[in-house]
N, C-alpha and C positions, 0 to 999 in steps of 0.2 A: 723180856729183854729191857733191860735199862735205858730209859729215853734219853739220858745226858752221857756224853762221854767228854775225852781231850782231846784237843786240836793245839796245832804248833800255827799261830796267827800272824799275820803281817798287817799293822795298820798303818792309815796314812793319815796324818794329823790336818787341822787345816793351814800349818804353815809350809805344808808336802816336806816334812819330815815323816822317818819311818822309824814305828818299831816294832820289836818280837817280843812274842809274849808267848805264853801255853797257857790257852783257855777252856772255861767247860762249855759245850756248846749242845745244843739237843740235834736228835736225826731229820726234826721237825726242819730247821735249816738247811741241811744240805740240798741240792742241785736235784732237779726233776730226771728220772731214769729208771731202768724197768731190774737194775740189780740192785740189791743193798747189801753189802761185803763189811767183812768185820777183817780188818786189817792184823794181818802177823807179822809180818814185816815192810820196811819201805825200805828204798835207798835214796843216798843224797848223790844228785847231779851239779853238774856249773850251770848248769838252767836255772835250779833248784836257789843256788847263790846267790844266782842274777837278780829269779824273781824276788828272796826276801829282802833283796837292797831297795825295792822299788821299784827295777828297772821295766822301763815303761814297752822296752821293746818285747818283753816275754809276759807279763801281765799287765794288761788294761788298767782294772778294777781291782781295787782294794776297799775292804779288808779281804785278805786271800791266803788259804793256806798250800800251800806250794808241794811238790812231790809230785814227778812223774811217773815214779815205777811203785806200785805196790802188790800185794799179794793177799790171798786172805779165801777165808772161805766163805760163802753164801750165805745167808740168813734171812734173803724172801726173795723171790725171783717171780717176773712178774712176762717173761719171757718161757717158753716151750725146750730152750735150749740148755737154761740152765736152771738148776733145782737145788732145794736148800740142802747145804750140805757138800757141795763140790766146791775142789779146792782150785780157787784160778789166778791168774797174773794178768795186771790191767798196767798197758804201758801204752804210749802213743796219742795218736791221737790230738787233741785240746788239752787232756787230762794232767793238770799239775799246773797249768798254764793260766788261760782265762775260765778254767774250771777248777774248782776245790778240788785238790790232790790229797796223796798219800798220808803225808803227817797229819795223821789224825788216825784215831779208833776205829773210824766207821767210814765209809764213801760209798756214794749212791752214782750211778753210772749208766750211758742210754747197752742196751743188751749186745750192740757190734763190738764194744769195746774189749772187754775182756776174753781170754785165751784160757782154758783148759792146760790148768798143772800138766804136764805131760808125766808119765808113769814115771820116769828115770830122775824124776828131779825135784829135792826137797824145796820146800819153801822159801830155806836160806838159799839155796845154790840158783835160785831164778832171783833172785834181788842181787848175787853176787853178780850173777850175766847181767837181767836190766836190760836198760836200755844199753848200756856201753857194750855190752855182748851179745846185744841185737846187733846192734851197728857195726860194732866190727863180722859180724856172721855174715850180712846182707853184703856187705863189702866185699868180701873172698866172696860170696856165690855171684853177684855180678860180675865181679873179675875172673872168674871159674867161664860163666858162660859167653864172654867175650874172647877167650882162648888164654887164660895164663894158666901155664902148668908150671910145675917147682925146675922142670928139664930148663926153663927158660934164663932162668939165674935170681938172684936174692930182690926179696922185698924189705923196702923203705919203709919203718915205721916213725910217724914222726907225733911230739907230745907223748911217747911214747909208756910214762909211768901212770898217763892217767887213765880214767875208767873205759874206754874206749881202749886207747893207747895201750894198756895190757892186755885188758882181751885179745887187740890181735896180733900181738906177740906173740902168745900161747895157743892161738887158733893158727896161725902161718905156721909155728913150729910143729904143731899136732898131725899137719896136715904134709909136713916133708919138703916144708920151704926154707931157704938159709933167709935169716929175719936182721937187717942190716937196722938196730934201734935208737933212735936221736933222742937223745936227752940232756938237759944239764945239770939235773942230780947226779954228783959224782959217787953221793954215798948210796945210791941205788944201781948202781952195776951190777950188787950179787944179785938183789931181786929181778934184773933184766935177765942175767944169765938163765936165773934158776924158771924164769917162763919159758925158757927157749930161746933168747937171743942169741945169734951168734959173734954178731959184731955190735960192737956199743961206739957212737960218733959222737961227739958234742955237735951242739947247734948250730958254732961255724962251719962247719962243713956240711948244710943244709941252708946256708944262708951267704951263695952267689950276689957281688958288687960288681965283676966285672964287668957288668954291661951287654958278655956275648949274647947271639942269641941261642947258642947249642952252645955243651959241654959234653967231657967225655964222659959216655954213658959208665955212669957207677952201680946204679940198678938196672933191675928189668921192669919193676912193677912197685907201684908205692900206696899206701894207708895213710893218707895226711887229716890232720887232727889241727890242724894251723893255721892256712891260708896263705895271703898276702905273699910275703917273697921269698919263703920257705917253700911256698905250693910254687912258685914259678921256678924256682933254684931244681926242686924234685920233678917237674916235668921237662926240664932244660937237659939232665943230668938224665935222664929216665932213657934205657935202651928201644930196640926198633920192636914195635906191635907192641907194648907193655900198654897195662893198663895201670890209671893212675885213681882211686878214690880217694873223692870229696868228702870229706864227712862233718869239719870242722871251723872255725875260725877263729880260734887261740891268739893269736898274731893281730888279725883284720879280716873284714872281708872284703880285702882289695885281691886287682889279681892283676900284674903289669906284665906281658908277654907279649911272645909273638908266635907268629903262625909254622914259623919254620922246625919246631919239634913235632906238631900232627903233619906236614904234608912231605916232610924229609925222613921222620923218623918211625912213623905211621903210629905216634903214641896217642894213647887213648883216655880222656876223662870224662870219668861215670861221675855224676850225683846220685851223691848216696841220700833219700830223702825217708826219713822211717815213719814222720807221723801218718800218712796216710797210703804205707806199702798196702797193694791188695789184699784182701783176706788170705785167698789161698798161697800165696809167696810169705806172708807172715805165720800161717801153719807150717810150710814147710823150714822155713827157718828156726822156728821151737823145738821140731821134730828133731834138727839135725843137731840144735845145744844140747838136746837131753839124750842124743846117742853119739852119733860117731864124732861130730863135732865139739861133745865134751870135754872143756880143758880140765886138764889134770890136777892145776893147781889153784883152784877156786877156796880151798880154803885160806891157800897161804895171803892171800888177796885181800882179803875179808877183814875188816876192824867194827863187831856188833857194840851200838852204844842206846841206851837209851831215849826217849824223847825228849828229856832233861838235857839232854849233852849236845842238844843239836847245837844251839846259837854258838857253841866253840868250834865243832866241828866245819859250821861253814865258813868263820872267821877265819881257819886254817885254809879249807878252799880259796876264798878268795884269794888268801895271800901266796896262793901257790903252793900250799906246803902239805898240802892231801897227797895221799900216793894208795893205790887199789881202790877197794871199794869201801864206801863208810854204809854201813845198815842201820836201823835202827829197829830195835824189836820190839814190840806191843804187848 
């Protein structure tokens, strides 16, 4: 095996300026761990974006190469569990964070981290889910075992074209829920429809000034991808027992309310926290993307680019202008 491969780099000068580069870097560098993985694909997150701005709140240290979701198969395992040659997906966790991520050839990792490809699911179609299709999964099963059923009335998607924000479009829709989706890409309608959306809102009408502290209930249960006064507008506006998941803060992460929608309306808000879900709640959540929970339309989602193409592709994230999933393949 070839001891130098490519990484997509983030460095920090000593004026704390930042930039991006794709470097060759040996395996000799990376991070102390009992798997070493040869990377097939990654995807890019708003994590992803944050970190190669520099941002100090998702990575520490630099120089750092960013990606939290990758895939890839084995080529030394130094763990009982896994063996050269199995194909797995390493998400969660530090990983992409204050530890060298996905963009890149190769990534060495401690042995809890990664997940066993599950049978039903190609290497693209688990970068296409990711993290955004963990998140939205872990979302509907905690709101599943807190009591929402589809009988109860429509769910609130809000953020709703991005990687999260579609998946659970298409997982509410898969699953027999009416999916009420906030966005204010007007020229993404078709792609809300064709996930499943049933209703398409712009963002004012997920984003309450009046000051009440209840409104009239328009959902039952909501996926907010947002925060700040969008999450207080969808639990204001959110029907009686409904559950409300946390998952984001697009907006801020401010939260200005009042208590009168949990103890008049008995509504419910989950934190959704994926980096460190238990082992067995994260098996069964893979279990459920690679079978019944499988969305239908993970290709149409999907935009594969190169590691060349990243530094545009995240300049489009930033600016808001991403929509599905970007991959990048090895």
């Amino acid at each position: 095996m070839d001891n130098e491969y490519k990484a997509f780099v983030v460095r920090e000068d000593e004026n704390g300026k930042f930039s991006r580069s794709i470097e060759n870097k040996s395996i000799n560098e990376l991070p102390e761990g009992e798997v070493l993985i040869q990377v097939k694909y990654a995807a890019l997150n708003y994590k992803d974006a944050l970190s190669s701005t520099g941002h100090k709140g998702i990575t520490r240290q630099f120089p750092h190469t960013p990606g939290v979701d990758a895939c890839g198969v084995v080529v030394n395992s130094q763990s009982s569990e896994f063996k050269e040659g199995d194909a797995v997906i390493v998400t969660s966790y530090d990983f992409g964070m204050n530890t060298s991520g996905g963009f890149q050839e190769f990534i060495r990792v401690p042995a809890k981290w990664p997940v066993k490809l599950p049978d039903n699911l190609s290497f693209e179609e688990s970068m296409v889910l990711g993290t955004g299709g963990f998140t939205a999964a872990l979302s509907l099963y905690k709101m599943e075992q807190n009591g929402q059923i589809p009988e109860m009335g429509p769910i609130l998607v809000t953020g709703s074209t991005g990687g999260v924000g579609s998946m659970a479009v298409a997982l509410l829709a898969m699953n027999n829920y009416e999916v009420i989706a906030s966005s204010g890409k007007t020229e993404a309608h078709d792609y809300l429809k064709a996930l499943g959306a049933t209703k398409i809102i712009s963002r004012d009408e997920t984003y309450d000034q009046s000051g009440r502290p209840l409104l009239r209930p328009k959902w039952a249960g909501v996926i907010d991808t947002v925060g700040d006064n969008t999450l207080a507008t969808a639990i204001k506006a959110c029907g009686k027992n409904g559950n409300i998941a946390v998952c984001g803060l697009i907006e801020s992460p401010k939260l200005n309310t009042t208590v009168y929608p949990f103890i008049l309306n008995g509504v419910n808000v989950l934190g959704i926290e994926t980096a460190e879900t238990p082992r067995n709640i994260r098996l069964k959540i893979w279990e459920l993307l690679a079978d019944k929970w499988k969305p239908k339309h993970l290709d149409s989602i999907k935009n594969i680019i190169s590691l060349g193409d990243l530094e545009e592709y995240i300049e489009l994230m930033l600016a808001g202008k991403s929509k599905g999933r970007v991959l990048v393949k090895f």
